[in-house]
C-alpha positions in Angstrom: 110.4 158.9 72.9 111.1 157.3 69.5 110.3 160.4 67.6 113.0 162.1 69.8 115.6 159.7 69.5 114.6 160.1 65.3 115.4 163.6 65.4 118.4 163.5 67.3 119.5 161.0 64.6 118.4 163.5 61.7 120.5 166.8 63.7 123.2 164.3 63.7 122.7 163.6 60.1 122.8 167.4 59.4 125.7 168.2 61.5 127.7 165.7 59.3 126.2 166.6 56.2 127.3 170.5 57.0 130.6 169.5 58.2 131.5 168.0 54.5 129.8 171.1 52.8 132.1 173.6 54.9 135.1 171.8 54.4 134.2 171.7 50.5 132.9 175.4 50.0 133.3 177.1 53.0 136.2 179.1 54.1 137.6 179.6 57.7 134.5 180.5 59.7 132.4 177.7 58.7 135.0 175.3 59.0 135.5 176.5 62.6 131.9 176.6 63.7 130.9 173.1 61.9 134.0 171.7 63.2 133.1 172.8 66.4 129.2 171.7 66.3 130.3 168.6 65.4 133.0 168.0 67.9 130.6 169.1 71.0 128.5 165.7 69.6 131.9 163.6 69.2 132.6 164.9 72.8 129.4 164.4 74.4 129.2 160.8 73.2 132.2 159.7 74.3 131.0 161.3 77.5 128.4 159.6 78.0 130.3 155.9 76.5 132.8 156.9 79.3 130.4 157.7 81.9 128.3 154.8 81.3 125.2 156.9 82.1 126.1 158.1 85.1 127.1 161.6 84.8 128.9 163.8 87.4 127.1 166.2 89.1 126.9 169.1 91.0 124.2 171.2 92.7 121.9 169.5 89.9 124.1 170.3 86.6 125.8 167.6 84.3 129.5 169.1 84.9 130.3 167.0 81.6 127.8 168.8 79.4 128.4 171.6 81.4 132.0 171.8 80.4 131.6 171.0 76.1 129.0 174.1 76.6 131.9 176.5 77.9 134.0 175.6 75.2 131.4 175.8 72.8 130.5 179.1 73.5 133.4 180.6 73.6 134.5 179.5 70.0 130.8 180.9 68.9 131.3 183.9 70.6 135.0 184.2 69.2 133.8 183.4 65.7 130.7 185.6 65.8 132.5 188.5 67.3 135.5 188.4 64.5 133.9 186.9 61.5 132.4 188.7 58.3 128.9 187.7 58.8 126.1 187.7 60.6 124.8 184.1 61.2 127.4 183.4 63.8 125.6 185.3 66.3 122.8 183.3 65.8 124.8 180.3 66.8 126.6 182.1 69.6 123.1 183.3 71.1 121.9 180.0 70.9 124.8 178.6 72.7 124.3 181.2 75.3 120.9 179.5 75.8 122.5 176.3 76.1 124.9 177.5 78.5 122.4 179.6 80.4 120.6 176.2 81.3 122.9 174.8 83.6 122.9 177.7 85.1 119.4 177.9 86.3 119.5 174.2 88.3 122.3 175.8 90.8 120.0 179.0 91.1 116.2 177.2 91.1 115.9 173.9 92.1 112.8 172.6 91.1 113.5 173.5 86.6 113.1 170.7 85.1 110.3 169.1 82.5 110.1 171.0 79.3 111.5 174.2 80.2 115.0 172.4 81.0 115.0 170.8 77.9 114.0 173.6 75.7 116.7 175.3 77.3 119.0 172.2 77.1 118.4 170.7 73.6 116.6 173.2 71.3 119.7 175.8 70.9 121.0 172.6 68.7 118.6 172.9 66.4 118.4 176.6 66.1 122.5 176.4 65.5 122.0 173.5 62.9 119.5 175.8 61.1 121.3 179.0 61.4 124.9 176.9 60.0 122.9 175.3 57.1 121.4 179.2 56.1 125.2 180.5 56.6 126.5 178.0 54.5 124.0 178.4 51.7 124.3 182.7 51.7 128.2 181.8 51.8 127.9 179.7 49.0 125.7 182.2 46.9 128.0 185.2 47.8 131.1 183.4 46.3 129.2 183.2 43.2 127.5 186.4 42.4 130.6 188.9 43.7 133.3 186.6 44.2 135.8 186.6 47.2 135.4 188.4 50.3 137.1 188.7 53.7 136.0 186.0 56.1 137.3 188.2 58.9 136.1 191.4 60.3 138.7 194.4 59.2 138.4 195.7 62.8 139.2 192.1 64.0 143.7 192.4 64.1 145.3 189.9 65.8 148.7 192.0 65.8 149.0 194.8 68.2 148.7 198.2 65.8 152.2 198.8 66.0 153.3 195.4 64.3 153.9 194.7 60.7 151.5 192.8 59.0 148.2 190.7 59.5 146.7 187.2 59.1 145.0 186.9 55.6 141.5 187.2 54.8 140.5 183.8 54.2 
């Protein structure tokens, strides 16, 4: 158990650490998504300080975690969908794995053990990895051919017939 607790203190650790790097070096999508990863921990600690351990629940799902998942993956998603790379949907898969596990308790009653927590905490790690890569090829790209768009030039907020568009960066 200690060893978990250890690594939840490292992903924490890393989150941080990537939230200060993106906010340094990164432009608007890697703000966004390490804003975000770090906000569903902010979130889910004052949760569970608010809770007090006991969590709401229904039909076997943590309604609480349940609901920072929802809004997590729909920022992925929106980011992955509409950015100018391709490590976002790494992070927005993994949330859909993270979501996807509070699915399964309303649908099968007896998951639980390790396949409930693979489910449940692993996509954290896979999104911490996937940010820290992003950041890193972001990084590199700035140096070698300088600026590029951090949106899609599909992705137009403005219907087609309105003048102008939201810049780049």
């Amino acid at each position: 158990m200690l060893i978990l607790v250890a690594r939840a203190y490292l992903l924490h650790a890393l989150l941080i650490v990537l939230f200060v790097q993106a906010l340094r070096r990164g432009a608007a999508p890697e703000r966004i998504l390490t804003t975000t990863l770090l906000g569903m921990l902010v979130i889910d600690r004052i949760y569970h300080l608010i809770t007090n351990q006991h969590a709401v629940m229904f039909m076997g799902v943590n309604l609480g975690h349940f609901a920072i998942d929802c809004i997590g993956l729909a920022v992925f998603l929106t980011v992955a969908l509409c950015a100018n790379r391709s490590y976002p949907l790494w992070i927005g898969a993994a949330q859909l794995i993270a979501f996807s596990s509070h699915i399964y308790p309303m649908l099968v009653q007896d998951l639980r053990g390790p396949a409930y927590l693979a489910m449940s905490i692993m996509p954290s790690y896979v999104q911490a990895t996937a940010m820290a890569c992003g950041l890193i090829a972001h990084t590199r790209r700035l140096k070698t051919p300088g600026s590029y768009r951090s949106w899609r030039a599909s992705f137009s907020p403005m219907p087609a017939g309105m003048p102008g568009r939201w810049p780049s960066a």
